[in-house]
Each structure stands twice: as structure tokens, then as C-alpha cells.
C-alpha positions, 0 to 999 in steps of 0.5 A: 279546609283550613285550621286556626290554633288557639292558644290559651295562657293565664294571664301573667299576673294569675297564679299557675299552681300546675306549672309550679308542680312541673317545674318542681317535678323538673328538678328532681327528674333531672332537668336542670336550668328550669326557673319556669313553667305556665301551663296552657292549652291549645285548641285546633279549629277546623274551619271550611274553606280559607281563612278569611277576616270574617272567619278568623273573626268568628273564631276570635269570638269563639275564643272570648266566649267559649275557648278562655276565660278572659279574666284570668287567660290570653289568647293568641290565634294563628292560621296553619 
């Protein structure tokens, strides 16, 4: 058994209000030298046996149709 993760992150250019929060509530709990916060997610796919071209592909497309919304998010894939 093996794992890809999938992150998912707005896209630079698209408005992240949950981060702006978080990185508001830094300041007045104490955490200083926070300018910035993006709030993401994180998706971990199991997959049956090793990750080859043909399943890091599949879960590729999952990603793009399923995990993100291509229009305003990226996403990043890693094997673990």
C-alpha cells in the first residue's frame, strides 16, 4: 500500500479571507513576524500497491476533477 498527498492551495491571484483571519488572530495571540497565511487542504490517497506513472496519473485526474477546483486552486502531488 502506498500514499500520495495532494495539496490544494488558492491560486496566488484568488482572495483567501481564512487566511487574512488567521493571520489577524496571529497578532493579538501573541505571534509576531506573521505577514501572511493561505489556507489550504490536504488530501492523503491511499492506493494498492507502488506508485507507478499509471496511478500517480489516476490520482492526477482525481485532482482535477474531484480534490481542487482548477479555477481558482493548485495542486501539488508527492509520493510517501
Amino acid at each position: 500500500m502506498a500514499r500520495v498527498v495532494v495539496d490544494v492551495m488558492l491560486k496566488p491571484e484568488i482572495l483567501d479571507p481564512q487566511g487574512q483571519a488567521i493571520a489577524g488572530a496571529c497578532g493579538r495571540l501573541g505571534f509576531t513576524g506573521v505577514s501572511e497565511v493561505r489556507q489550504g487542504k490536504r488530501f492523503e490517497v491511499e492506493v494498492d500497491g507502488e506508485v507507478d506513472d499509471a496511478k500517480l496519473a489516476d490520482v492526477r485526474r482525481m485532482a482535477e476533477t474531484l480534490l481542487a477546483n482548477p479555477v481558482i486552486e493548485d495542486f501539488s502531488l508527492r509520493v510517501e
